[in-house]
PyMOL CGO cylinders between C-alpha atoms (Angstrom):
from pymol import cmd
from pymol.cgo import CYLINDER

trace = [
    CYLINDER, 1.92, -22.60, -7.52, -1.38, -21.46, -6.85, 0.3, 1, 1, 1, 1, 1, 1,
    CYLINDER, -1.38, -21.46, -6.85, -0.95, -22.97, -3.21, 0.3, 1, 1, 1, 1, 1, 1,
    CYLINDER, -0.95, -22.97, -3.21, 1.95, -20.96, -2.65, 0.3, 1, 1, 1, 1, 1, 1,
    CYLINDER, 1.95, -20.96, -2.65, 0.17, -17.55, -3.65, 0.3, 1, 1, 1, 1, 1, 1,
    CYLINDER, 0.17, -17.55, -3.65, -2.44, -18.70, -1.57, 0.3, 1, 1, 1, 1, 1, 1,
    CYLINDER, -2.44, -18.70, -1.57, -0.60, -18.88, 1.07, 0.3, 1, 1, 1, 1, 1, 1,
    CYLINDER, -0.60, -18.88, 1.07, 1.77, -16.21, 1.00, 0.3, 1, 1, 1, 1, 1, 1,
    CYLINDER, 1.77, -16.21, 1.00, -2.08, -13.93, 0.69, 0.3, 1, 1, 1, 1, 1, 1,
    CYLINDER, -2.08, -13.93, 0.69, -3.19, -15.49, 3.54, 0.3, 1, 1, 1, 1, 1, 1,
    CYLINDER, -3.19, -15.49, 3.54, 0.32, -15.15, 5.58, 0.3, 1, 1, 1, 1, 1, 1,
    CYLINDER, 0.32, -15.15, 5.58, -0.14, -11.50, 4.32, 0.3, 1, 1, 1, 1, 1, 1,
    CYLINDER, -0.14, -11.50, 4.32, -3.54, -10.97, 5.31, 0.3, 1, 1, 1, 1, 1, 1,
    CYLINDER, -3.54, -10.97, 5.31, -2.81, -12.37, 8.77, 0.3, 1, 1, 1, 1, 1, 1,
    CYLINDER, -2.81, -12.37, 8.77, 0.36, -10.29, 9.68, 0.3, 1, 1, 1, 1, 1, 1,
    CYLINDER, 0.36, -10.29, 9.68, -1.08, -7.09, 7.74, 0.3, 1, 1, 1, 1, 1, 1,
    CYLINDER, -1.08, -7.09, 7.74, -2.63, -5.92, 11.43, 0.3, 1, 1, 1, 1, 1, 1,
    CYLINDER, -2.63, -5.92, 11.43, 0.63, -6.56, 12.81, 0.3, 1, 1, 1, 1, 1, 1,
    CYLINDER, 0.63, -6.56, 12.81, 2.21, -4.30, 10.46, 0.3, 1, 1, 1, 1, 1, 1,
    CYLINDER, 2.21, -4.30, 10.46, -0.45, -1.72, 10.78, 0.3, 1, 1, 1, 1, 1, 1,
    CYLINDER, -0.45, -1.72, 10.78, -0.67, -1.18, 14.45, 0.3, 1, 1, 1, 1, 1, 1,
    CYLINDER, -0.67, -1.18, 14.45, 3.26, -0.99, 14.57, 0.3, 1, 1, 1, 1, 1, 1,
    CYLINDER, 3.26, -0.99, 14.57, 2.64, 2.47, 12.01, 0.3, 1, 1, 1, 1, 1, 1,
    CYLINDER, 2.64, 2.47, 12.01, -0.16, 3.77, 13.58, 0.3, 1, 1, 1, 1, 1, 1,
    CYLINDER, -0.16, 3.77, 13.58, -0.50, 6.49, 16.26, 0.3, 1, 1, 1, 1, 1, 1,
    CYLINDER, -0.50, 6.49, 16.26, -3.46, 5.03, 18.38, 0.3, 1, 1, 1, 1, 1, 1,
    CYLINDER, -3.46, 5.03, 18.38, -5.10, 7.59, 21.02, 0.3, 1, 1, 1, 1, 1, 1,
    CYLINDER, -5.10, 7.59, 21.02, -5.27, 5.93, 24.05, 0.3, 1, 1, 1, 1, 1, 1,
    CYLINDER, -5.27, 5.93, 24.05, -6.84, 8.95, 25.45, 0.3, 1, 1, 1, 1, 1, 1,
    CYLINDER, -6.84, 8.95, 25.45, -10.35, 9.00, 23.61, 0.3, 1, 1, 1, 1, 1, 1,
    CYLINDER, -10.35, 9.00, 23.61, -9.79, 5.38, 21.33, 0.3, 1, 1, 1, 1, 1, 1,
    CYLINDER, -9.79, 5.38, 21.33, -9.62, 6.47, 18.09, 0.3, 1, 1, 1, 1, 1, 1,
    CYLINDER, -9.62, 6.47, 18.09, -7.30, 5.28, 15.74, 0.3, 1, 1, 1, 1, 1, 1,
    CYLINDER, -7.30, 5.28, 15.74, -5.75, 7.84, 13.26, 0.3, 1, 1, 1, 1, 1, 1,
    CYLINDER, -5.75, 7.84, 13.26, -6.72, 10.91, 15.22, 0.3, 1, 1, 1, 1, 1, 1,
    CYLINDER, -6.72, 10.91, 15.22, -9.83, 10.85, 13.14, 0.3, 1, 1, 1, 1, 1, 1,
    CYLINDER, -9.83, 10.85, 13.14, -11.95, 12.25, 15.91, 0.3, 1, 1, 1, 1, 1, 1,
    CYLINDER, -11.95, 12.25, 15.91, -10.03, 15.05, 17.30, 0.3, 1, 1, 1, 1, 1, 1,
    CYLINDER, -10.03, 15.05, 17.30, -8.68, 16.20, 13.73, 0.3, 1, 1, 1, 1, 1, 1,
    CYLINDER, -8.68, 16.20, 13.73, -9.99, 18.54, 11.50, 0.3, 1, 1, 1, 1, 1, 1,
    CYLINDER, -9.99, 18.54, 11.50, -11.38, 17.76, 8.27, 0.3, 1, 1, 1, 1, 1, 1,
    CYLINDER, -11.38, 17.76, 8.27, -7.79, 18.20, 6.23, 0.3, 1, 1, 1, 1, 1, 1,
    CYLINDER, -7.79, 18.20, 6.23, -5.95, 16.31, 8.58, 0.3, 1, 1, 1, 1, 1, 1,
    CYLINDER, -5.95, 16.31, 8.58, -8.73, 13.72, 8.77, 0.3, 1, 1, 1, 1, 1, 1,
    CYLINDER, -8.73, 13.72, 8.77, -8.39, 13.28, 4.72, 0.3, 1, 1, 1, 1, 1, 1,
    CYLINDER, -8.39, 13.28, 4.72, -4.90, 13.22, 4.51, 0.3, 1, 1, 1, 1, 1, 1,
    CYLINDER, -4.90, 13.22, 4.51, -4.24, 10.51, 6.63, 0.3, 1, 1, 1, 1, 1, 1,
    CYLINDER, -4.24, 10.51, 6.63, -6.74, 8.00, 5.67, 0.3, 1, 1, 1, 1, 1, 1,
    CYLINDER, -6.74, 8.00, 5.67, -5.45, 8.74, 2.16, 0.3, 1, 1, 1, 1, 1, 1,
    CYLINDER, -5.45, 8.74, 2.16, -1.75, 7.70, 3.68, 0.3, 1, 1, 1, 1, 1, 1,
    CYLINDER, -1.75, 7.70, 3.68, -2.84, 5.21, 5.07, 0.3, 1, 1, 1, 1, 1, 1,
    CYLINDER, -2.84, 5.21, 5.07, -4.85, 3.49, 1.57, 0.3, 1, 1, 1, 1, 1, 1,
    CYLINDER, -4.85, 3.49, 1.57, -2.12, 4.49, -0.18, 0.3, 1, 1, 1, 1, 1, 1,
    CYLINDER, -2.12, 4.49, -0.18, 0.42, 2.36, 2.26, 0.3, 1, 1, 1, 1, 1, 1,
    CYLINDER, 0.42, 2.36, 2.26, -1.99, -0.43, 2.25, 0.3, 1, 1, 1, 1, 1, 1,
    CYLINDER, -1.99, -0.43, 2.25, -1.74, -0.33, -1.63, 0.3, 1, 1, 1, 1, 1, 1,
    CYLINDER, -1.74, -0.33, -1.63, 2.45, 0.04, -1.38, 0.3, 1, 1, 1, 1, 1, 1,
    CYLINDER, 2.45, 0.04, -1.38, 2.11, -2.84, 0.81, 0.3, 1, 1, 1, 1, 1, 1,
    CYLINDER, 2.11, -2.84, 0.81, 0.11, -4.84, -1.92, 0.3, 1, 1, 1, 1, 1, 1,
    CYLINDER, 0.11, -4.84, -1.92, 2.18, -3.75, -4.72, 0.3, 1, 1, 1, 1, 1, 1,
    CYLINDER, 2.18, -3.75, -4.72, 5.66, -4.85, -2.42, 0.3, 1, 1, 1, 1, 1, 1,
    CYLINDER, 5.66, -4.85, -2.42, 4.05, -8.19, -2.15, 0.3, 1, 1, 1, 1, 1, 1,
    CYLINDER, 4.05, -8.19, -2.15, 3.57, -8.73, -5.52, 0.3, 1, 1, 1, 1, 1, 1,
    CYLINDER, 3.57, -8.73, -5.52, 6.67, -8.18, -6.58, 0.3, 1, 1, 1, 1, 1, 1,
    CYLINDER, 6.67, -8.18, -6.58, 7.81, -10.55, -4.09, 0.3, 1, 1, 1, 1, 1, 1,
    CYLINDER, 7.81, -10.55, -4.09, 5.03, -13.26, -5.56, 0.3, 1, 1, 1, 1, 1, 1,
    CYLINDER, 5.03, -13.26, -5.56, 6.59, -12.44, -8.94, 0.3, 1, 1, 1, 1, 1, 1,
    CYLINDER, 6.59, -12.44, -8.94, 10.21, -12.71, -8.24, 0.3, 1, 1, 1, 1, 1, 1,
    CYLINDER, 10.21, -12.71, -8.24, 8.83, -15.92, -6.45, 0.3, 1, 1, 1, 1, 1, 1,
    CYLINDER, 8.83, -15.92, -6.45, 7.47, -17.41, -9.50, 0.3, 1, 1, 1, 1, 1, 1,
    CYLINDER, 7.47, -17.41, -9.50, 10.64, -16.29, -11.58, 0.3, 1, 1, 1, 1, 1, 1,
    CYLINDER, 10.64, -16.29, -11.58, 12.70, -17.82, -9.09, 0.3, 1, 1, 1, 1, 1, 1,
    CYLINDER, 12.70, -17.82, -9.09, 11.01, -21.22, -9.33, 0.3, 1, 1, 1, 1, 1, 1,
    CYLINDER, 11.01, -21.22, -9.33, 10.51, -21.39, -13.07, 0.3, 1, 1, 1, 1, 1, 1,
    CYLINDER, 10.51, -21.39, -13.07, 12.73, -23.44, -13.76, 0.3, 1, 1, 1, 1, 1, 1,
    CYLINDER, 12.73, -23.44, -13.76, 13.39, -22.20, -17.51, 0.3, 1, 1, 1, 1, 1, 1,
    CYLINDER, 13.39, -22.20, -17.51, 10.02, -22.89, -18.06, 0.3, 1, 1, 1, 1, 1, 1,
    CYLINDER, 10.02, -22.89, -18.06, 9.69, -19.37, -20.46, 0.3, 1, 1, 1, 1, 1, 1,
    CYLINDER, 9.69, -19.37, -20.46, 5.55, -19.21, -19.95, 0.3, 1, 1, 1, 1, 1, 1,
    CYLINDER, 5.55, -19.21, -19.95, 6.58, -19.12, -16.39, 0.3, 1, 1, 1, 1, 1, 1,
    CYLINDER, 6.58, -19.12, -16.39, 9.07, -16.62, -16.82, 0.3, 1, 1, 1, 1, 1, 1,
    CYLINDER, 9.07, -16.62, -16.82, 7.11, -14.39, -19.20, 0.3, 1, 1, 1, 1, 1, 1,
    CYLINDER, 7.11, -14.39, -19.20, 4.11, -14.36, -16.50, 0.3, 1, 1, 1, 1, 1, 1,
    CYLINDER, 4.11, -14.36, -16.50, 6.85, -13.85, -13.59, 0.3, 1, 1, 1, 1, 1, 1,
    CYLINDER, 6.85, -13.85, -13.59, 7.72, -10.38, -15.99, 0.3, 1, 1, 1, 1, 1, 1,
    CYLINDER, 7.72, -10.38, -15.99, 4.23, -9.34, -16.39, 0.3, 1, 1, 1, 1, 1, 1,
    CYLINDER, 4.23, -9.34, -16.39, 3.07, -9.19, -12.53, 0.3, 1, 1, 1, 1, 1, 1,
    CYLINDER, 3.07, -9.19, -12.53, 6.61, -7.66, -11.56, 0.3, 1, 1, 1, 1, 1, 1,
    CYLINDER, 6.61, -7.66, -11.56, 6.49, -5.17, -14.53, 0.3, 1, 1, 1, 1, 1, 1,
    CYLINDER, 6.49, -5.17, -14.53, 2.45, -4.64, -13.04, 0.3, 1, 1, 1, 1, 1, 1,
    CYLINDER, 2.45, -4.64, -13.04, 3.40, -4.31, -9.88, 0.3, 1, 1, 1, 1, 1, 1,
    CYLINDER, 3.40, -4.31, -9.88, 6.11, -2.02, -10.49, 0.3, 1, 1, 1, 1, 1, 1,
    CYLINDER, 6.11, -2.02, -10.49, 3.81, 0.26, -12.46, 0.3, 1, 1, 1, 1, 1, 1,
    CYLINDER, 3.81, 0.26, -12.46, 1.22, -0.14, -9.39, 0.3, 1, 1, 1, 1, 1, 1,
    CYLINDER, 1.22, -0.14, -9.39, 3.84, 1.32, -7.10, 0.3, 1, 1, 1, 1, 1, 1,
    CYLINDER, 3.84, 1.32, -7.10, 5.09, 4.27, -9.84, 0.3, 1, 1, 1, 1, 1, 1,
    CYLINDER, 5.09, 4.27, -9.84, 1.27, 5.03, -9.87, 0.3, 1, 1, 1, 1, 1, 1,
    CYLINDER, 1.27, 5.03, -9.87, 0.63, 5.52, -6.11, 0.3, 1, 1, 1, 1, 1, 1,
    CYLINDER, 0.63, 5.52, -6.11, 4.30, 7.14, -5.21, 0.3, 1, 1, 1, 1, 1, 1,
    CYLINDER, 4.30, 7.14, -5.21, 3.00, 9.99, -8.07, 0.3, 1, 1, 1, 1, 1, 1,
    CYLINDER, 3.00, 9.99, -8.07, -0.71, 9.55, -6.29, 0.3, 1, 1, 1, 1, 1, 1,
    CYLINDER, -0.71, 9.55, -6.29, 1.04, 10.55, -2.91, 0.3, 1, 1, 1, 1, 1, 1,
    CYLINDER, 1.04, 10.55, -2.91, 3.09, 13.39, -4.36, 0.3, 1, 1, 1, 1, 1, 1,
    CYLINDER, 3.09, 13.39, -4.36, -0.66, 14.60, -5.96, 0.3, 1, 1, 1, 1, 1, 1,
    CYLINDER, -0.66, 14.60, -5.96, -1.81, 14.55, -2.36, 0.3, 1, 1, 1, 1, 1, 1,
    CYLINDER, -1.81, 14.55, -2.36, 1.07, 16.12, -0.55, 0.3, 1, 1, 1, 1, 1, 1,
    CYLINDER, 1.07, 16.12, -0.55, 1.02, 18.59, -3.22, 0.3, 1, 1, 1, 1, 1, 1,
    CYLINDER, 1.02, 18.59, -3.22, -2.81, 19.59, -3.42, 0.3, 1, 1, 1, 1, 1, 1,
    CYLINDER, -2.81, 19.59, -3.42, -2.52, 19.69, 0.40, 0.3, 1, 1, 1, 1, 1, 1,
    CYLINDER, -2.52, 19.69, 0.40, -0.01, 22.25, 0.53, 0.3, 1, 1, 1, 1, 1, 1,
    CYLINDER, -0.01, 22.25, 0.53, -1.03, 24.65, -2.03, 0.3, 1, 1, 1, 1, 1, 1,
    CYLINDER, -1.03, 24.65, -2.03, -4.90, 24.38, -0.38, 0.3, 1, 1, 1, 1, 1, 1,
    CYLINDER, -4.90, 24.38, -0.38, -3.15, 24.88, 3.01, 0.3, 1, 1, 1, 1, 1, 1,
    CYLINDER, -3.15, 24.88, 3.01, -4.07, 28.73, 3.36, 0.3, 1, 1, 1, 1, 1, 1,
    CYLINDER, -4.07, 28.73, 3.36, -7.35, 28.40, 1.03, 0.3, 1, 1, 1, 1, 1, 1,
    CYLINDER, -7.35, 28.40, 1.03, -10.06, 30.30, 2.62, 0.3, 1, 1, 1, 1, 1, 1,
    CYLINDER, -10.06, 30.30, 2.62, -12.99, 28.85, 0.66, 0.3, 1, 1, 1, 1, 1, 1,
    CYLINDER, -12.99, 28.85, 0.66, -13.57, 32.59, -0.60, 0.3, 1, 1, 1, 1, 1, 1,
]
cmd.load_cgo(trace, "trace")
């Protein structure tokens, strides 16, 4: 089993620049990925907290997939099955945490929008 979880990280790992290129707006014009040099200091924030936060809803996904994995090939083993429910019921609480950590950040954004610092 471990050689499985091992892999699937690895397989993960390995396609996870794939993945990220395909949601990221890359300036061709001065090189920078995410804007980062021609943005301002809010914008700058908020998306390399977007992006963290999808890497981390990425991690959390695969987890659940590594858990219903596990489940799947328990074979009524119940130690098995009891450790499938932990890292799904974990991972599911991972994701519930950083949806409500993005809504904190969309939120704290907005309402600082028109702050003037005074």
């Amino acid at each position: 089993m471990k050689k499985i979880t091992v892999g699937l990280l690895t397989a993960a790992a390995v396609l996870l620049p794939v993945v990220a290129s395909a949601q990221v707006n890359i300036n061709k014009v001065n090189g920078s990925t995410f804007n980062l040099g021609t943005a301002d200091l809010e914008s700058a924030v908020v998306n390399i907290v977007q992006w963290v936060l999808g890497f981390l809803g990425l991690v959390a996904v695969i987890m659940i997939l590594i858990g219903g994995f596990q489940w799947m090939t328990a074979g009524g083993n119940e130690e098995k099955v009891a450790s499938a429910k932990k890292i799904i019921s974990a991972a599911v609480i991972g994701l519930i945490v950083i949806l409500l950590a993005w809504a904190i950040v969309i939120f704290v954004v907005s309402q600082t929008q028109d702050w003037t610092g005074v």
